[in-house]
C-alpha positions in Angstrom: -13.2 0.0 -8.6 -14.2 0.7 -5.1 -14.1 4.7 -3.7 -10.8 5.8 -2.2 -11.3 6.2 1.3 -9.8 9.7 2.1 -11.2 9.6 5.9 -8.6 6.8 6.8 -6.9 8.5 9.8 -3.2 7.3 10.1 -3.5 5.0 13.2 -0.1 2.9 15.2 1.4 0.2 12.6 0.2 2.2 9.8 3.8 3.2 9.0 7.0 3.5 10.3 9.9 5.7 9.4 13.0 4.8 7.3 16.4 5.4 8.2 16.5 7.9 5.3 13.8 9.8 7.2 10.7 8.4 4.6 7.5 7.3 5.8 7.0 3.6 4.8 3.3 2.9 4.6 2.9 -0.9 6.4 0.4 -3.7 4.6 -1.4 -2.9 7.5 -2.3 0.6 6.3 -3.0 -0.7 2.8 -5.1 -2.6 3.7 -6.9 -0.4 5.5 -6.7 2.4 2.3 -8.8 -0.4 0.1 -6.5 -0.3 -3.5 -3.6 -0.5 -4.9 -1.8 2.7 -6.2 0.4 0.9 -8.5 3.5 2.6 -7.0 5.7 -0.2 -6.1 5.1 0.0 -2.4 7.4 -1.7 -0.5 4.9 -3.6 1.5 1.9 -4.0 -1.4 -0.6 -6.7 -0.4 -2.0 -6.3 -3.8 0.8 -7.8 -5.6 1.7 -5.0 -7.8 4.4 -5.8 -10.4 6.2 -2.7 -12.2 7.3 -4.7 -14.5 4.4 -6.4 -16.2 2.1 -3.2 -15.0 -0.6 -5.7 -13.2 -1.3 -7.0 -10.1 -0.3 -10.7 -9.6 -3.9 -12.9 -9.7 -4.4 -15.8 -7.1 -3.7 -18.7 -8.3 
């Protein structure tokens, strides 16, 4: 597993903010963070299924 990457400064498309007043982290800033936090996130490029507990592999 690769080092988190705590220095990622929160940068324009990173997220936006829900009508409930949440911040919704974009794939964009994902991406950018390096891993997947198993949370569910509603914009996971990792593929993260709660369900199963895994991330979907490439087929």
């Amino acid at each position: 597993m690769e080092p988190y990457n705590n220095d990622a400064k929160l940068e324009e498309g990173d997220f936006y903010i829900t009508p409930e007043g949440y911040r919704c982290f974009t794939e964009q800033y994902h991406l950018k963070r390096g891993y997947c936090c198993e949370s569910s996130c509603r914009h996971c490029p990792y593929g993260y299924d709660k369900n199963t507990n895994r991330q979907k592999t490439k087929a």
